[in-house]
C-alpha positions as CSV (number, residue, x, y, z in Angstrom):
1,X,-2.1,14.5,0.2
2,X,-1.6,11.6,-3.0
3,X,0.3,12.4,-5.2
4,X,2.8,15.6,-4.7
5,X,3.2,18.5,-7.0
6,X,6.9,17.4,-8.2
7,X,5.9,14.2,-8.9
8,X,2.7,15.2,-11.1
9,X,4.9,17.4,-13.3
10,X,7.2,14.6,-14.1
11,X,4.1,12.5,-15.1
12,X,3.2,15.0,-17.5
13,X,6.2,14.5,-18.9
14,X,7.3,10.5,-18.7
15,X,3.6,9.5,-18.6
16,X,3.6,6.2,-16.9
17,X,6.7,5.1,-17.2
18,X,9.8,3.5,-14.5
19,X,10.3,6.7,-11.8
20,X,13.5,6.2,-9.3
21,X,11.9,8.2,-6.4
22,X,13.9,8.5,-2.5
23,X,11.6,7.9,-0.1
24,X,11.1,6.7,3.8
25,X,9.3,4.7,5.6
26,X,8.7,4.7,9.5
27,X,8.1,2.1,11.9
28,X,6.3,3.8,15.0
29,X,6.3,1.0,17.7
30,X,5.0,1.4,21.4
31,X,5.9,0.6,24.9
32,X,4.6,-2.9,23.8
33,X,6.3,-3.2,20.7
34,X,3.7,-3.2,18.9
35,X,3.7,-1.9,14.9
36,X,1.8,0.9,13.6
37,X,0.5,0.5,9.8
38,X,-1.7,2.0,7.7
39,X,-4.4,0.4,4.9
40,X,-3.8,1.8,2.0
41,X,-7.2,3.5,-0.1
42,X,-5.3,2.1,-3.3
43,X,-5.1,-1.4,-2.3
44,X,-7.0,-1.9,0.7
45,X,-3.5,-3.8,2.0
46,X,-1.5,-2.7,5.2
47,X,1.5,-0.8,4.6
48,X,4.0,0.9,6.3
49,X,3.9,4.8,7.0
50,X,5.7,6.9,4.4
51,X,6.1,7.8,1.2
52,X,8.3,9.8,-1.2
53,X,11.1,12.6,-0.7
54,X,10.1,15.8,-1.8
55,X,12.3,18.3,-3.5
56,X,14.1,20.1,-0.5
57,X,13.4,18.2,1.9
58,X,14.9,16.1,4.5
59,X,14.4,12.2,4.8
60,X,14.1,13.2,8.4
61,X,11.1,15.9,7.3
62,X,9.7,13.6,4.8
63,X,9.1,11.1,7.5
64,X,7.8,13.6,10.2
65,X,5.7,15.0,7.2
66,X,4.2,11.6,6.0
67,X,3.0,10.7,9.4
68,X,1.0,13.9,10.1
69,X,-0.3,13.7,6.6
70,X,-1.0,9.9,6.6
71,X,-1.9,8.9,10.1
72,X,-2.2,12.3,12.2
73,X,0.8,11.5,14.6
74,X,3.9,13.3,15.8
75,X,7.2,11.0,15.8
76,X,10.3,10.8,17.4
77,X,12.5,9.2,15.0
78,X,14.7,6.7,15.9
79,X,17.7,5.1,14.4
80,X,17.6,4.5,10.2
81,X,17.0,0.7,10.6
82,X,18.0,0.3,6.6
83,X,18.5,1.9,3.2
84,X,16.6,0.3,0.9
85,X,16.3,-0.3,-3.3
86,X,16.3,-3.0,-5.9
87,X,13.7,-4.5,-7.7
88,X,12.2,-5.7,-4.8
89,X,11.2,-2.6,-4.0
90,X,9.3,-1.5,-7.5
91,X,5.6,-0.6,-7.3
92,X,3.1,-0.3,-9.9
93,X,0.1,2.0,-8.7
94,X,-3.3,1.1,-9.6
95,X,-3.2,3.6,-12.4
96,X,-0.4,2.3,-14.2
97,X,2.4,5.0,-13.1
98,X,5.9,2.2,-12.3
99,X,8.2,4.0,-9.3
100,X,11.4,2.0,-8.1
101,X,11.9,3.4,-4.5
102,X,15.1,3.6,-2.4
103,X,13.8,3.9,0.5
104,X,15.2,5.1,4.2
105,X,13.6,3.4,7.2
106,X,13.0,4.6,10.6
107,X,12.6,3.7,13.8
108,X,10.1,5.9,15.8
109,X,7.5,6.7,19.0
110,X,4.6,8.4,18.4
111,X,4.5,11.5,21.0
112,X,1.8,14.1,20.1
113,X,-1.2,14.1,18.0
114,X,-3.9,11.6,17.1
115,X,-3.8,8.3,15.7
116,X,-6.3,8.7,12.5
117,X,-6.6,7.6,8.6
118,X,-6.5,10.5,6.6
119,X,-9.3,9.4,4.3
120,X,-7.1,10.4,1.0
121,X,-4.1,7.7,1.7
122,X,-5.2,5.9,4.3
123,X,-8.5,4.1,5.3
124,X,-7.1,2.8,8.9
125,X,-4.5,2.7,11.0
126,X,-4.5,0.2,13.4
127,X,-1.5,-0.9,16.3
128,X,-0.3,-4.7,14.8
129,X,1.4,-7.3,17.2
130,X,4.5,-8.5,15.5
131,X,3.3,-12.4,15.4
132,X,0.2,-11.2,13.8
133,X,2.1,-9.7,10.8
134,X,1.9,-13.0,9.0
135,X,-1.9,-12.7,8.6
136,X,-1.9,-9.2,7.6
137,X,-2.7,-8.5,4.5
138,X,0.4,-6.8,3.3
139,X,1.9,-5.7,0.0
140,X,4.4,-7.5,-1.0
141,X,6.8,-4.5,-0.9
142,X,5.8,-4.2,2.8
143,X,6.6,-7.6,3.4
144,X,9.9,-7.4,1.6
145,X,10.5,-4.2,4.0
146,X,9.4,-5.7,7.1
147,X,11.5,-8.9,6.4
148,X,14.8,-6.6,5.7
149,X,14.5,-4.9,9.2
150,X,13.9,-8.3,10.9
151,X,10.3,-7.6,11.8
152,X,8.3,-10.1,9.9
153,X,8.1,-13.1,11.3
């Protein structure tokens, strides 16, 4: 979906600058404990599922809603592994526009749907061993992420 509706309008009005956004990310992990991530079109890094809270909206919804929208699954959300914010956790996107996120984290298990990149956000999703995650190619606000919960190595 990019960038949502809310969000645009307060671009058009603070252009590029600093945005404090809530958001959540999800870490759907199967029977083998493997990770599910997604390569971001922006960067062409791995990343985790998820993205920012929209007006209304749940952190629970937002994170059912990013995974349909990002990666064509159905979850079953776990446990919040963390709350997360700080400057760690600021992004500049490609385009200039600065967000600091405070993000909720999930635990989940995919349980419907089909694993798929949506073409808009994502270019892949792929299933990532945890000892592999030190040769992924992640963001650096992924990493941080990942290292918080205890799942980078």
């Amino acid at each position: 979906m990019g960038t949502a509706p809310y969000i645009r309008r307060l671009r058009e009005s603070v252009g590029h600058e600093l945005l404090l956004l809530p958001a959540v990310a999800v870490l759907p992990r199967d029977e083998r404990g493997r990770l599910l991530l997604m390569r971001s079109i922006d960067t062409g890094q791995w990343q985790t599922i998820g993205g920012a809270i929209e007006p209304d909206e749940s952190p629970e919804q937002a994170a059912l809603r990013e995974a349909v929208e990002e990666a064509g699954i159905e979850l079953r959300l776990g446990n919040i592994l963390a709350v997360l914010g700080g400057p760690q956790y600021r992004w500049t996107y490609p385009n200039g526009d600065e967000v600091a996120y405070v993000s909720a984290v999930f635990d989940a298990t995919v349980v419907g749907g089909t694993v798929r990149a949506d073409g808009d956000e994502a270019s892949a999703i792929e299933w990532w061993e945890l000892v592999d995650l030190a040769r992924c190619d992640l963001n650096s606000f992924t990493q941080t992420l990942l290292r918080a919960v205890g799942l980078f190595p």
